[in-house]
Gaussian input, Z-matrix of N, CA and C with variables (Angstrom, degrees):
# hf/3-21g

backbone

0 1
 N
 C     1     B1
 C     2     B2     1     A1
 N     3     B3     2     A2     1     D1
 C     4     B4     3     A3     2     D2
 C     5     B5     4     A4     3     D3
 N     6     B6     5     A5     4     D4
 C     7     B7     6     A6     5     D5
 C     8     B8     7     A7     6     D6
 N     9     B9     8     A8     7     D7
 C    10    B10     9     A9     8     D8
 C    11    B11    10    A10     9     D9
 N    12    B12    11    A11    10    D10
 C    13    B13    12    A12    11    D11
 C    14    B14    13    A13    12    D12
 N    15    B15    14    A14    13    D13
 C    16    B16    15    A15    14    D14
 C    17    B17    16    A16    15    D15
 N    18    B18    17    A17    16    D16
 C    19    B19    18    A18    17    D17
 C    20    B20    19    A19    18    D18
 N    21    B21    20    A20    19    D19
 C    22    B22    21    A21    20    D20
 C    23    B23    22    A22    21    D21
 N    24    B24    23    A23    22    D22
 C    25    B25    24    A24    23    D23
 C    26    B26    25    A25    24    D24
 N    27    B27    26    A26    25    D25
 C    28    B28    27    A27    26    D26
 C    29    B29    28    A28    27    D27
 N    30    B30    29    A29    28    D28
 C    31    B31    30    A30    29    D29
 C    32    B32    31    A31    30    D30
 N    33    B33    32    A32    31    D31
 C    34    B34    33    A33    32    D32
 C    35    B35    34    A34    33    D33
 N    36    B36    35    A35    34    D34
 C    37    B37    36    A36    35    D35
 C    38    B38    37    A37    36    D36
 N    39    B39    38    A38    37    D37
 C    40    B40    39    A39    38    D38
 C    41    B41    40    A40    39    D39
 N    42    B42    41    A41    40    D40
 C    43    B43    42    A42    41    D41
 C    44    B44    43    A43    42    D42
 N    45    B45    44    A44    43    D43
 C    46    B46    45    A45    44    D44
 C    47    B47    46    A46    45    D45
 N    48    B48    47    A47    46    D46
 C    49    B49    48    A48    47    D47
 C    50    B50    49    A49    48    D48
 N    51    B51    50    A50    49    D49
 C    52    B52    51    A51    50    D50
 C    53    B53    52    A52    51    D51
 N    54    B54    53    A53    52    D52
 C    55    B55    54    A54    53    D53
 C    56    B56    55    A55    54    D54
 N    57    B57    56    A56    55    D55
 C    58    B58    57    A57    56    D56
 C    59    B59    58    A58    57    D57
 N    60    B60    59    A59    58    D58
 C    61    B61    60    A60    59    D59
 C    62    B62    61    A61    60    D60
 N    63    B63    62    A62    61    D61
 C    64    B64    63    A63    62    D62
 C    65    B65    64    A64    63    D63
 N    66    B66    65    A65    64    D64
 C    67    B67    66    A66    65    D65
 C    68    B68    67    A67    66    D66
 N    69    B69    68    A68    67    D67
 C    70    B70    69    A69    68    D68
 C    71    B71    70    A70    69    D69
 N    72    B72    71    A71    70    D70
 C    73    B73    72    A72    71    D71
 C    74    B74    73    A73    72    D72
 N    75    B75    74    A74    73    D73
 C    76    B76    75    A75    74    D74
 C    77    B77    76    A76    75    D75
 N    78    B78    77    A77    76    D76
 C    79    B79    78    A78    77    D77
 C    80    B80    79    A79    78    D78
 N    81    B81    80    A80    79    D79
 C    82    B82    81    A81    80    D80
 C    83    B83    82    A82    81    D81
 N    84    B84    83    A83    82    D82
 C    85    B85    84    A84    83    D83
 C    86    B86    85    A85    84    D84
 N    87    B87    86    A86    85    D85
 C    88    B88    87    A87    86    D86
 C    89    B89    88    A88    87    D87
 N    90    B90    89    A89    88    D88
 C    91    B91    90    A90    89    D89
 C    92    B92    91    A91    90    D90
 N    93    B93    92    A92    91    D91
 C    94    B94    93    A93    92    D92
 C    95    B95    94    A94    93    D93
 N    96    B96    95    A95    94    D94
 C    97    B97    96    A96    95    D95
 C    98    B98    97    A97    96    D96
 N    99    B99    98    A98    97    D97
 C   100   B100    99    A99    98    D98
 C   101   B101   100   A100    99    D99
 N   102   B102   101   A101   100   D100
 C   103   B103   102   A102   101   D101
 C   104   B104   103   A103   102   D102
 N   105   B105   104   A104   103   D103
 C   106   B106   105   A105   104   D104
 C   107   B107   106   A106   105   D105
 N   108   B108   107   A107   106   D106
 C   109   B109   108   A108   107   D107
 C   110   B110   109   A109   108   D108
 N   111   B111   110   A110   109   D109
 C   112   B112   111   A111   110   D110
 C   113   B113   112   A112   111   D111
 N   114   B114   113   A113   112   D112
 C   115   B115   114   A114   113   D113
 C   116   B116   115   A115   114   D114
 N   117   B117   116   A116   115   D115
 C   118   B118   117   A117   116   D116
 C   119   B119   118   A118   117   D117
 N   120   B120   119   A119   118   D118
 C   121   B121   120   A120   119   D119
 C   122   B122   121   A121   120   D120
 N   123   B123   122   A122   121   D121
 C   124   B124   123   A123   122   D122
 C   125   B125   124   A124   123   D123
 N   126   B126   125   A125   124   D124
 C   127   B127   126   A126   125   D125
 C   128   B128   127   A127   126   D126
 N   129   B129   128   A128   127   D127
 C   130   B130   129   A129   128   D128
 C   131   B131   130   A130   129   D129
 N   132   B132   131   A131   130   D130
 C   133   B133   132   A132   131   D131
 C   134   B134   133   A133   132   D132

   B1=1.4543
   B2=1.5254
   B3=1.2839
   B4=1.5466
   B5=1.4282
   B6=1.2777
   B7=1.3830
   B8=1.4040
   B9=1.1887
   B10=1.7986
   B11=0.9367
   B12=1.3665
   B13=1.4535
   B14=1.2244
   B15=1.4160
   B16=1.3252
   B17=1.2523
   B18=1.5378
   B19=1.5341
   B20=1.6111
   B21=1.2461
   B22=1.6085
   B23=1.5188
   B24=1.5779
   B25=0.8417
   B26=1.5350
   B27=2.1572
   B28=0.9513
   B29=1.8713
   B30=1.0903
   B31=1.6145
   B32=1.9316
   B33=1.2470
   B34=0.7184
   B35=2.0083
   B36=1.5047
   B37=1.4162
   B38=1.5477
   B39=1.2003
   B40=1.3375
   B41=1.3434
   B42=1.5267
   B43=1.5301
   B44=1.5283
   B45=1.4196
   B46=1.5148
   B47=1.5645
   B48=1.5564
   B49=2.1584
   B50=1.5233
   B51=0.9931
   B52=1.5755
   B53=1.7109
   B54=0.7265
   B55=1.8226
   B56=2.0658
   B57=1.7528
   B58=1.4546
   B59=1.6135
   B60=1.7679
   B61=1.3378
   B62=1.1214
   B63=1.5015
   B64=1.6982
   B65=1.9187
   B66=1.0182
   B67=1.1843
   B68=1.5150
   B69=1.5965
   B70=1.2922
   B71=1.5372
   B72=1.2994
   B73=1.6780
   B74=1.8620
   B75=1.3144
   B76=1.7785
   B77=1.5906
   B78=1.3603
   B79=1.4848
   B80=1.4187
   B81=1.8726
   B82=1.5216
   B83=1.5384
   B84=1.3832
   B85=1.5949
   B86=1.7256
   B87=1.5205
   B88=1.0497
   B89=1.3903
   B90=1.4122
   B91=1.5713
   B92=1.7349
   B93=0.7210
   B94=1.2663
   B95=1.6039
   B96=1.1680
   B97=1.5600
   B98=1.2630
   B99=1.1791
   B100=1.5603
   B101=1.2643
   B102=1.5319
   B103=1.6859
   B104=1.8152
   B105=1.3359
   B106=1.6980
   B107=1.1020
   B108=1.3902
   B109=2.1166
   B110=1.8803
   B111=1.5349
   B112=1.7181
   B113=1.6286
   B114=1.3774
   B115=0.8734
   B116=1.9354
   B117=1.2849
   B118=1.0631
   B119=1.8884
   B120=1.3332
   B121=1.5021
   B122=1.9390
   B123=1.4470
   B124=1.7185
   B125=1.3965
   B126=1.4432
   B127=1.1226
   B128=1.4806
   B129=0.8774
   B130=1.4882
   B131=1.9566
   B132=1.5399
   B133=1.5187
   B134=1.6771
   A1=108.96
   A2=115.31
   A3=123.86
   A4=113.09
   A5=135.45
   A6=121.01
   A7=111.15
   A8=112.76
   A9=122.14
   A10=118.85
   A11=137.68
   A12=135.92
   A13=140.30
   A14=116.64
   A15=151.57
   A16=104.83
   A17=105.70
   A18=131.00
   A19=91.06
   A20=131.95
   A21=127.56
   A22=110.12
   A23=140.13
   A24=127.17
   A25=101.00
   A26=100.05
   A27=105.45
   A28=108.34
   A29=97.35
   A30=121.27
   A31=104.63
   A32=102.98
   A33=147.38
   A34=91.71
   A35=102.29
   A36=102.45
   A37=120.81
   A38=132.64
   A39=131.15
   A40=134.47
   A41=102.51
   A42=130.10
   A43=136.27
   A44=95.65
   A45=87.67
   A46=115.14
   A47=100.53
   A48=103.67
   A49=81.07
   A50=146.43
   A51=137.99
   A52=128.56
   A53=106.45
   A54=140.50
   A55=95.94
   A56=86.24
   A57=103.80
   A58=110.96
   A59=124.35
   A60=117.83
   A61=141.56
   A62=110.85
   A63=104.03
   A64=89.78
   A65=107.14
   A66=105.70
   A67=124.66
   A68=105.62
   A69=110.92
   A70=122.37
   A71=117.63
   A72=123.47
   A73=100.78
   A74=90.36
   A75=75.73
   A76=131.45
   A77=104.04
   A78=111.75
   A79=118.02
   A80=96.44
   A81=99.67
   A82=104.59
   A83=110.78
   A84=104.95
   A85=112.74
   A86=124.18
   A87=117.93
   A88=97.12
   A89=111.21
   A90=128.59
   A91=117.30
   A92=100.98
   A93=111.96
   A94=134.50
   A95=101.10
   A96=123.50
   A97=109.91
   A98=135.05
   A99=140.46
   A100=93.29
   A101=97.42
   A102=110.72
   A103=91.06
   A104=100.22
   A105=121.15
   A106=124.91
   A107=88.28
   A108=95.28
   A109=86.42
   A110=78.62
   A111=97.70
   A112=115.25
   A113=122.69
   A114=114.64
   A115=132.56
   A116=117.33
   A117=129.35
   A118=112.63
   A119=100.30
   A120=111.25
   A121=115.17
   A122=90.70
   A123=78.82
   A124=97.22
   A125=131.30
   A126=131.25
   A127=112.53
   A128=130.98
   A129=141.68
   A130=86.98
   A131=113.46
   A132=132.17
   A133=78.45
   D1=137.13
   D2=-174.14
   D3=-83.44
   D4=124.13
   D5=-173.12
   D6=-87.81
   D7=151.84
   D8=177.98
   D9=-32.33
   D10=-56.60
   D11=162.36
   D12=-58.48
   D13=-8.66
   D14=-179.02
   D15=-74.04
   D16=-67.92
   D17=175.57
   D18=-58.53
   D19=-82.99
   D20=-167.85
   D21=-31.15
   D22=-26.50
   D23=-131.46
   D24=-118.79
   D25=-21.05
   D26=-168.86
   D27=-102.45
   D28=-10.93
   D29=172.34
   D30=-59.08
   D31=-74.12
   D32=133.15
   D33=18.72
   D34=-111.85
   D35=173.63
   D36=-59.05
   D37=-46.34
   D38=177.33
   D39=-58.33
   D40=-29.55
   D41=167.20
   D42=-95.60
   D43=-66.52
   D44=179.84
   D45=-81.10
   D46=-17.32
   D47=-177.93
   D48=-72.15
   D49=-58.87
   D50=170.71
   D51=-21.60
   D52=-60.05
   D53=169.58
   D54=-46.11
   D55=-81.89
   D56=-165.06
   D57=-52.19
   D58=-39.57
   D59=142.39
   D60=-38.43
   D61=-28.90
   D62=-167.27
   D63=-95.71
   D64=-26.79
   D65=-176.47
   D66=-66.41
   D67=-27.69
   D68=170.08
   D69=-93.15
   D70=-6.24
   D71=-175.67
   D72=-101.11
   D73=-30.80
   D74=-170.69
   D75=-78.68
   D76=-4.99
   D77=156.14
   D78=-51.61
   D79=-62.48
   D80=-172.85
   D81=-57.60
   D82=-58.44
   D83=-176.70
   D84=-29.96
   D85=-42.99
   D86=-154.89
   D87=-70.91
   D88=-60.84
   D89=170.47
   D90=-28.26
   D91=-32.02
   D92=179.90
   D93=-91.83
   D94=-19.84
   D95=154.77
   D96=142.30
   D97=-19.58
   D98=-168.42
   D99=140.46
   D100=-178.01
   D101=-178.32
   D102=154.16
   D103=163.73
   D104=149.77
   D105=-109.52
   D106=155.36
   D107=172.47
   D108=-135.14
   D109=117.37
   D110=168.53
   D111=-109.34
   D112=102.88
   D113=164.54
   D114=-86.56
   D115=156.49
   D116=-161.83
   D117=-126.80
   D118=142.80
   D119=-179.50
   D120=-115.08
   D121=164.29
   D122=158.52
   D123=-177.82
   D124=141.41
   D125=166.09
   D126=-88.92
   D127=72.38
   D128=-170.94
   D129=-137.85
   D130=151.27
   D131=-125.93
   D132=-134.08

């Protein structure tokens, strides 16, 4: 069983550092003429 903080911590980087990136590049991207933001996963430890 994963403990609460474990989970918070891992949320946390995978999600919201996710979020808070796209949130800060895609202005410029827009500004800038277009572009993508491809994000990527991996269950690797």
């Amino acid at each position: 069983m994963i403990e609460i903080e474990e989970w918070r911590q891992v949320f946390e980087t995978n999600v919201t550092a996710t979020m808070r990136g796209i949130q800060t590049c895609a202005p410029l991207i827009r500004d800038s003429g277009g572009g993508s933001i491809v994000n990527i996963g991996s269950l690797g430890e």
